[in-house]
N, C-alpha and C positions, 0 to 999 in steps of 0.2 A: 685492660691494657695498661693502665696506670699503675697496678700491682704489680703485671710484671716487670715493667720497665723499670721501678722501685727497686725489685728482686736484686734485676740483673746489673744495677747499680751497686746495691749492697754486695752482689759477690765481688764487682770490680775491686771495690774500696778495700773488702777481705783478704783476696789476691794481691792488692798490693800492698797492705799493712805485715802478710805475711814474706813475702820479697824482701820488704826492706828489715826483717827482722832478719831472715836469712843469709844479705849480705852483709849487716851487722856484724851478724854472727860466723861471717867464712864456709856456711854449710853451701857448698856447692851442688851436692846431690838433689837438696830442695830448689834451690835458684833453676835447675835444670829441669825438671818436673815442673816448675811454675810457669818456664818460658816456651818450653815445649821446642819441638821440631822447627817451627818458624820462629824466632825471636823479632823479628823487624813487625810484621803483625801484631805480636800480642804488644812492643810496644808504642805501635802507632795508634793501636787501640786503648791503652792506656792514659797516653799523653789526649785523645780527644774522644771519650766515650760515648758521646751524641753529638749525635750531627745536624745542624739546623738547613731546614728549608727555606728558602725565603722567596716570597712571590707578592711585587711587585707590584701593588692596586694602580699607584698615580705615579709611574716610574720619571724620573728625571733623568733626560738624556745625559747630560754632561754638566760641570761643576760652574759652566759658563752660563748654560739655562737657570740651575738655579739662584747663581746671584748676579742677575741681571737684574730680578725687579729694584733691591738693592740701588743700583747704579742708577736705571733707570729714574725713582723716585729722585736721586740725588742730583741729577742733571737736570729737570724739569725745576727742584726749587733751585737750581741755582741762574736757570735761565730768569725765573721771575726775578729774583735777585739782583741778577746785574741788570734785567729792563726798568726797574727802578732807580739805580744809579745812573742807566747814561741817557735817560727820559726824566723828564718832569711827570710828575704826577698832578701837577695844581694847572687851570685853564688858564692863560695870558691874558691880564685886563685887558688887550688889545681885542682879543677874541671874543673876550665877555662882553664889549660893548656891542658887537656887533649881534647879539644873542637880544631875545627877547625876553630879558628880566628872569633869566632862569633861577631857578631854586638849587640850594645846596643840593639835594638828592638830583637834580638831572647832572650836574655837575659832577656829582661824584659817578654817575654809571655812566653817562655820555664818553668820561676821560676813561673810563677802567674798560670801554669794549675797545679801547686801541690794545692796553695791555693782553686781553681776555685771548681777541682774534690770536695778538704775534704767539701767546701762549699755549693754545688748541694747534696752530703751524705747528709749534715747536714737538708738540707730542706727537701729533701725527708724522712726524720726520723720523723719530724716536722708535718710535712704533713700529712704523714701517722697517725703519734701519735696522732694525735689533732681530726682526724675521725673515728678511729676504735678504739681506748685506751678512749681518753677522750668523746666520744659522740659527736664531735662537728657538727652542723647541717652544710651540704654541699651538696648544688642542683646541683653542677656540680665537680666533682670530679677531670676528666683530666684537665680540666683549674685550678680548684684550685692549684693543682703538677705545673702545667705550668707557674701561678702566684708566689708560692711561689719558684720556681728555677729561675724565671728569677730575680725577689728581692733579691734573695741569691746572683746571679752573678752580680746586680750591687753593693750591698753592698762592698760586698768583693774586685771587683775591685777599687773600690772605696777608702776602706781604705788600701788596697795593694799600689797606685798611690799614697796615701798619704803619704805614710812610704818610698813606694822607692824615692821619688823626695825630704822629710823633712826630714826624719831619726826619731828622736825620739822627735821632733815637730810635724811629720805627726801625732805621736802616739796621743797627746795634742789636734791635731786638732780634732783626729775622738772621742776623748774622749767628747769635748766641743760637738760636732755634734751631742751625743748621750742625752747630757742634753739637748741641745736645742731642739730634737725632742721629748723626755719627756715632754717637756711640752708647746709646740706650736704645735703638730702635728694634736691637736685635738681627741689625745686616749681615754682621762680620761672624760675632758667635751671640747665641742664645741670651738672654736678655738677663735668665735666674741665673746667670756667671756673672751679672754686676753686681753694682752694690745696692744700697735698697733705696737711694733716691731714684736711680733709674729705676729701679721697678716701680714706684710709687707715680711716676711719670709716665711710662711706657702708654697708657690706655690714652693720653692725650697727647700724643703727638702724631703728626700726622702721616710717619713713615709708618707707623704701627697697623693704619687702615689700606693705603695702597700698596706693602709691598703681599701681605696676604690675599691683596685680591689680583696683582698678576700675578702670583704664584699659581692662585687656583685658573686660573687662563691660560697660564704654561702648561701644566703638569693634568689638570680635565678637573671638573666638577663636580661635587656627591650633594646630589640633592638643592637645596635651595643656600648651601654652603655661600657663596656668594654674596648675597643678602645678607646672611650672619657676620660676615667678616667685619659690617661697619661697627659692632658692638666687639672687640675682642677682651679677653678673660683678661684677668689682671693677674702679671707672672708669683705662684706662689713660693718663696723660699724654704730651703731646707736644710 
């Protein structure tokens, strides 16, 4: 099959290397002979000599489903975000005394399940909103909820640890975090079309882990595909 497909290539190429010597050349008699009785045929067939099938394994409904996770990601850390600005992150001596002698770690998790809770709300709002409100295509619904809360609790943690250990550096930190996953995350376009800080980055940030795993919850799962997403490939340049 691959012979002849070769063949029938090599005569196309033939047929029109000879055409275009012919109109070169003003020989009309040959240009006529080349193009035969149907002319719109031979050059429909010219201009596109095979023709592609394409079929659709993990089809994405529309340009909205696929950059959702995108969005989605970017709205969860910016919720954590701002619950750190218009919340304290630190317990009020007030509160502390009333506390029995607790230790830095119950302090630090005790304060972080207020943000934790408002954060798991917020995704499941998300979540919910993006497949019953907006349309969003979703072949697997329970993993979707399950991806985007677990993304919500690392986020949050996230910039929680960064405000409690920098103060209002943390805040700077998660801020710069959120440009740099803008636009090395690979949301908008492809990640090998940056430059190669972003590529040297892309494997640690943490758009790079939740938006391939709503994707695979949008669009259906191959295998234990899911699972692998927490390790992705590091983009190579070319």
């Amino acid at each position: 099959r691959d012979t002849d497909r070769s063949r029938g290539l090599g005569d196309v190429y033939k047929r029109q290397e000879q055409l275009d010597h012919a109109l070169a050349s003003g020989d009309l008699e040959t240009v006529k002979s080349i193009i035969g009785s149907d002319p719109g045929r031979i050059a429909s067939f010219l201009a596109a000599p095979t023709k592609v099938d394409r079929h659709a394994v993990y089809p994405v409904a529309n340009n909205g489903s696929a950059m959702s996770p995108y969005y989605t990601s970017l709205s969860m850390w910016v919720a954590s975000l701002f619950m750190v600005v218009l919340m304290s992150v630190h317990v009020s001596q007030k509160r502390r005394e009333k506390l029995d002698n607790p230790t830095p770690n119950q302090l630090y998790l005790g304060r972080y399940g207020v943000f934790g809770l408002l954060a798991l709300l917020q995704a499941t709002t998300v979540a919910l909103g993006n497949v019953f409100f907006l349309g969003v295509q979703c072949e697997h619904l329970l993993l979707y909820l399950l991806t985007c809360w677990v993304s919500a609790f690392v986020f949050s943690l996230t910039i929680y640890t960064l405000v409690v250990s920098f103060g209002n550096v943390g805040k700077a930190i998660s801020v710069i975090g959120l440009v740099l996953q803008l636009a090395g995350s690979g949301g908008i376009f492809p990640v090998e079309m940056s430059g190669a800080f972003f590529e040297a980055i892309y494997p640690w940030l943490p758009f790079a882990h939740s938006m391939p795993a709503m994707q695979a919850c949008i669009a259906g799962l191959y295998g234990l595909s899911l699972i692998h997403i927490s390790e992705p490939t590091r983009p190579i340049s070319i």
